[in-house]
KOLGURO-430524 format. One record per residue (C-alpha): residue number from 1; x, y, z. Coordinates in Angstrom, 2 decimals, padded with zeros to 5 digits. Layout:
N
+-----+---------+---------+---------+
:   k :       x :       y :       z :
+-----+---------+---------+---------+
: NUM :       X :       Y :       Z :
...
+-----+---------+---------+---------+
END
This chain:
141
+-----+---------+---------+---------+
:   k :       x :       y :       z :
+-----+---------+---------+---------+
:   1 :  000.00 :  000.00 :  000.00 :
:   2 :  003.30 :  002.08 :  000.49 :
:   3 :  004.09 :  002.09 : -003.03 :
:   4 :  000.79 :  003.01 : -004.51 :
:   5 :  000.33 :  005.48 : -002.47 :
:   6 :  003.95 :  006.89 : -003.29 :
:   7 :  003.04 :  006.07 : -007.21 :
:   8 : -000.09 :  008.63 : -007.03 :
:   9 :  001.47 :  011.10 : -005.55 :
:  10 :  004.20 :  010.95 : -008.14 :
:  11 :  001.46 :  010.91 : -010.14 :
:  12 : -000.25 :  014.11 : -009.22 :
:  13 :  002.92 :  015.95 : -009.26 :
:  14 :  003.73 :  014.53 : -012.67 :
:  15 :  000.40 :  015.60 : -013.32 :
:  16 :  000.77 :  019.24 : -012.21 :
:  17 :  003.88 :  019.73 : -014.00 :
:  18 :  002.70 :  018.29 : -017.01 :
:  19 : -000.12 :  021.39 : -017.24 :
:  20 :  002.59 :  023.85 : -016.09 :
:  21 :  004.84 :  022.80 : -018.85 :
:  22 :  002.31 :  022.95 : -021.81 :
:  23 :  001.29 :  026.70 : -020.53 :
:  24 :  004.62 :  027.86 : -020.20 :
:  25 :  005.33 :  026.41 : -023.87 :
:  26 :  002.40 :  028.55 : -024.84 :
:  27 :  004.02 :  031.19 : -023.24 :
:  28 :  007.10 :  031.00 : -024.73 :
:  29 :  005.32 :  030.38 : -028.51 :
:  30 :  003.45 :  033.37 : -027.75 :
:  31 :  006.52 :  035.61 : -026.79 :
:  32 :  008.12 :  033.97 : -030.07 :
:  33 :  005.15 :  035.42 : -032.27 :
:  34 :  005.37 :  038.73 : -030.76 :
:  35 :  009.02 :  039.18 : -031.57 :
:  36 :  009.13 :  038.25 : -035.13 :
:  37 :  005.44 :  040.25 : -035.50 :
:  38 :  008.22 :  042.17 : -038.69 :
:  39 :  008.68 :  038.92 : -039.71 :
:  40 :  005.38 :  037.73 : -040.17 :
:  41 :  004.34 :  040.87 : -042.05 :
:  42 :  007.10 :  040.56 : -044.42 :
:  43 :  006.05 :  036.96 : -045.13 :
:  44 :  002.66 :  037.65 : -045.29 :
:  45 :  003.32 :  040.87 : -047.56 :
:  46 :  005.42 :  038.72 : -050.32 :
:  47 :  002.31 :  036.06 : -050.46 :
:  48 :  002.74 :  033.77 : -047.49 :
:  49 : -000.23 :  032.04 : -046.78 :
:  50 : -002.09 :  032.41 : -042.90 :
:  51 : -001.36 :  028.10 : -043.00 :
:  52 :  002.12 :  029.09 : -043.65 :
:  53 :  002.44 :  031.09 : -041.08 :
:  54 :  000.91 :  028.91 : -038.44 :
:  55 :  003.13 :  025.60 : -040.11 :
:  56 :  006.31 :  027.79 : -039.07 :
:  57 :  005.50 :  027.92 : -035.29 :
:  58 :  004.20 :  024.62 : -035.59 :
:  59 :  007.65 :  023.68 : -037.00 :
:  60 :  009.35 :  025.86 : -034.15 :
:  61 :  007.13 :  023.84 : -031.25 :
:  62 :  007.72 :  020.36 : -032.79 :
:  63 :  011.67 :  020.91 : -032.97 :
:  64 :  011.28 :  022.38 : -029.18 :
:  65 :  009.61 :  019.19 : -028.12 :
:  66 :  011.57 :  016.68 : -030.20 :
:  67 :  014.93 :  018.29 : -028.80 :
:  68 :  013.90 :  018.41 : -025.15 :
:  69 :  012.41 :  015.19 : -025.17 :
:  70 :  015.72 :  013.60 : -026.40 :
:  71 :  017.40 :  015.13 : -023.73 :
:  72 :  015.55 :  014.38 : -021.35 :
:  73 :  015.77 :  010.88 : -022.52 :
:  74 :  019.49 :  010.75 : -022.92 :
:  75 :  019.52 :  012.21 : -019.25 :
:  76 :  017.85 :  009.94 : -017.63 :
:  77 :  019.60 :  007.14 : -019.48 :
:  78 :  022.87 :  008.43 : -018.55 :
:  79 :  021.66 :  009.11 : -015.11 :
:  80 :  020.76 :  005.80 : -014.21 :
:  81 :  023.95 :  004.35 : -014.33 :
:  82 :  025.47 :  005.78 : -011.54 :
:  83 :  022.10 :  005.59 : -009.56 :
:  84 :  021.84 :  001.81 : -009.66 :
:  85 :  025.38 :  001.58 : -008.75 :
:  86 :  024.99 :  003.99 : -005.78 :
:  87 :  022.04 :  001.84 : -004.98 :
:  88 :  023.47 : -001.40 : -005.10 :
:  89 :  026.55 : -000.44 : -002.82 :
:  90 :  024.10 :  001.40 : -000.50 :
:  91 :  021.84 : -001.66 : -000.27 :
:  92 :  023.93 : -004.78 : -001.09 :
:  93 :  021.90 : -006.85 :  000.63 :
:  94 :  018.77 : -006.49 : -001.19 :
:  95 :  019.92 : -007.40 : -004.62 :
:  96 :  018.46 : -004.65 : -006.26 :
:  97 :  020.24 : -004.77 : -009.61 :
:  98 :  018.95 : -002.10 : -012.41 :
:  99 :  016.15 : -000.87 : -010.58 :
: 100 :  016.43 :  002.51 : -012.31 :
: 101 :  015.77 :  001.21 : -016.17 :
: 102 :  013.44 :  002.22 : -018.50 :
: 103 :  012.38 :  000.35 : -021.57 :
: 104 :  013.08 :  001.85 : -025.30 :
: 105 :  009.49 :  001.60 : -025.84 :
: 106 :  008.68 :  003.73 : -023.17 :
: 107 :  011.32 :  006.07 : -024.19 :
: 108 :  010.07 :  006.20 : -027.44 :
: 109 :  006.22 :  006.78 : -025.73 :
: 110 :  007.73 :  009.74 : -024.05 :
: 111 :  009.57 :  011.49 : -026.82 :
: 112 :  006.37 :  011.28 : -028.78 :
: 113 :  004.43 :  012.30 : -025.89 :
: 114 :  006.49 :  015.39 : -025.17 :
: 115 :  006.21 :  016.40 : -029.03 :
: 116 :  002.42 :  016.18 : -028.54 :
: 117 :  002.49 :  018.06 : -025.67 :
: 118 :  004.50 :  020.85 : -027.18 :
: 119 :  002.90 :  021.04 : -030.58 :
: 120 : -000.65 :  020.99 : -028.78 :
: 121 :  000.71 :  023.79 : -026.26 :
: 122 :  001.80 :  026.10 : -029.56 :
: 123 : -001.81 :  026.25 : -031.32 :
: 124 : -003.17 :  028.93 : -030.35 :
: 125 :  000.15 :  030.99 : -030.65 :
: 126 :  000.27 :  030.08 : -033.86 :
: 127 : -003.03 :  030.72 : -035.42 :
: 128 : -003.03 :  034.25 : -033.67 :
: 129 :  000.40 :  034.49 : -035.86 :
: 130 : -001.59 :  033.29 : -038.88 :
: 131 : -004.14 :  035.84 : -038.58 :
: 132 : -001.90 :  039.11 : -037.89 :
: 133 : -002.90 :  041.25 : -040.45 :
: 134 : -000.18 :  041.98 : -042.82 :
: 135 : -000.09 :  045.81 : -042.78 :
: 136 : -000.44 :  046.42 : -039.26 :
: 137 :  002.26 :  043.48 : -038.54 :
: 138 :  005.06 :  045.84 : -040.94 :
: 139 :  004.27 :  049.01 : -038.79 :
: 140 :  005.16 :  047.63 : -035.28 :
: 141 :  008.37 :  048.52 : -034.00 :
+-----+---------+---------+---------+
END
C-alpha cells in the first residue's frame, strides 16, 4: 500500500507539471510570435499564406519538443547508471540490480508524448500568428 500510495502522488505531481509545462510552452510560442510580429508581415506581404504562417510555429514547437524530449531521454539514461550503482553499494543486501531502467518503448512513448504536448501547447500561438494582419504586422516597431 506504500508504493501506490507513493506512485499517485508521483502521479499528481507529474500531473501538475505536465499542465505547467504545456502553458509555459504557450508562453514562450506566444513571446516567439510577438518578436518576429516584422517577420510575419514581411512573409505575409510577399504572399505567405495564414497556414504558412501557423506551419512555421508549428515547426518551431515540434523541434522544441523533439529536442527536449531527447534530452531528457538521454539524461535519464545516462543518469541511471550511476544511480543503480549507488544503490546497489548502499543496499547490497537487497539485490536490487537495475532498478532505475526504463524500456526503449517507453522512451520512445515519451519522446512522442512530449512532441504532442509541445505542438498541442503552440496552437493557439500560432493561429493568432496566422491571422496578424499583414499591414499592421510591418508598422510595429
Amino acid at each position: 500500500t506504500l508504493v501506490d500510495i507513493v506512485s499517485i502522488v508521483l502521479i499528481v505531481f507529474t500531473s501538475i507539471s505536465l499542465v505547467v509545462s504545456g502553458f509555459l510552452i504557450g508562453i514562450i510560442t506566444y513571446v516567439s510570435v510577438i518578436e518576429r510580429t516584422k517577420e510575419i508581415g514581411i512573409l505575409r506581404a510577399i504572399g505567405a499564406r495564414k497556414k504558412d504562417i501557423s506551419r512555421l510555429f508549428n515547426a518551431e514547437t515540434f523541434i522544441i519538443g523533439l529536442l527536449a524530449g531527447l534530452i531528457g531521454i538521454v539524461t535519464t539514461y545516462l543518469l541511471s547508471v550511476p544511480i543503480n550503482l549507488i544503490l546497489n553499494s548502499l543496499f547490497p543486501e537487497q539485490n536490487i540490480g537495475q532498478i532505475a531502467f526504463l524500456a526503449p518503448l517507453a522512451a520512445l512513448f515519451l519522446i512522442v508524448f512530449n512532441v504532442l504536448l509541445t505542438v498541442t501547447a503552440g496552437l493557439i500561438p500560432s493561429r493568432i500568428a496566422a491571422n496578424k494582419d499583414p499591414v499592421v504586422a510591418l508598422r510595429t516597431e
